[in-house]
N, C-alpha and C positions, 0 to 999 in steps of 0.2 A: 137524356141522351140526345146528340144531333146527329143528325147525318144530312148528305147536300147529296141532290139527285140531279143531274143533269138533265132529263127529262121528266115529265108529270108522269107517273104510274103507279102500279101496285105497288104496295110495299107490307111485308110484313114485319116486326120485330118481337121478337120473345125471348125471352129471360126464363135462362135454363141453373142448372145447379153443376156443379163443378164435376157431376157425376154426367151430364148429360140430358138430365132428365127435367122436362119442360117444367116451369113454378107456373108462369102467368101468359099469357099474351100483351102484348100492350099495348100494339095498333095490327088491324089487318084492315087495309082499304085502299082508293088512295093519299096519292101523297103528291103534293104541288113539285115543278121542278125547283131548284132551290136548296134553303136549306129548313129542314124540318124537323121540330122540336118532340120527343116524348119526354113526360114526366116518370118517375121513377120516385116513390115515398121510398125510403131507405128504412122508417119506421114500420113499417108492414111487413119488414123480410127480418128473417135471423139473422145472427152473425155468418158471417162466412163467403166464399165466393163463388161469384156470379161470372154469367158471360151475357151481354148483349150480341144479340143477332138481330142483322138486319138485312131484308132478302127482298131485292124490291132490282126490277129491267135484268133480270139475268143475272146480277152480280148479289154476292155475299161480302157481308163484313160482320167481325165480330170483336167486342173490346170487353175487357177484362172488368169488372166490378167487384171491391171486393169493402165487404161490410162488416165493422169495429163500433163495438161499444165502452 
């Protein structure tokens, strides 16, 4: 997953289940301004879909994942 921060700050991103309910964290710290890479194994999760969330300067963003074998 990317995401681009205008400024340097906290960020955090988790990876939730279609039901809402949290799988993993995947960064909580900061985060350079720019654009900032998390990795995601797609081999470590079941089938089915996901949502990245990413919460970092007051704003939220969330994109759709969804995982096929």
């Amino acid at each position: 997953a990317i995401f681009t921060l205008s400024n340097a700050g906290t960020a955090q991103v988790t990876l939730t289940d279609e039901l809402g309910r949290e799988v993993r964290v995947l960064q909580n710290g900061r985060a350079s301004a720019g654009q900032n890479v998390v990795t995601i194994d797609p081999l470590t999760l079941e089938q089915g879909t996901y949502f990245v969330r990413v919460e970092a300067n007051g704003m939220t963003a969330m994109q759709k994942l969804v995982i096929t074998r």
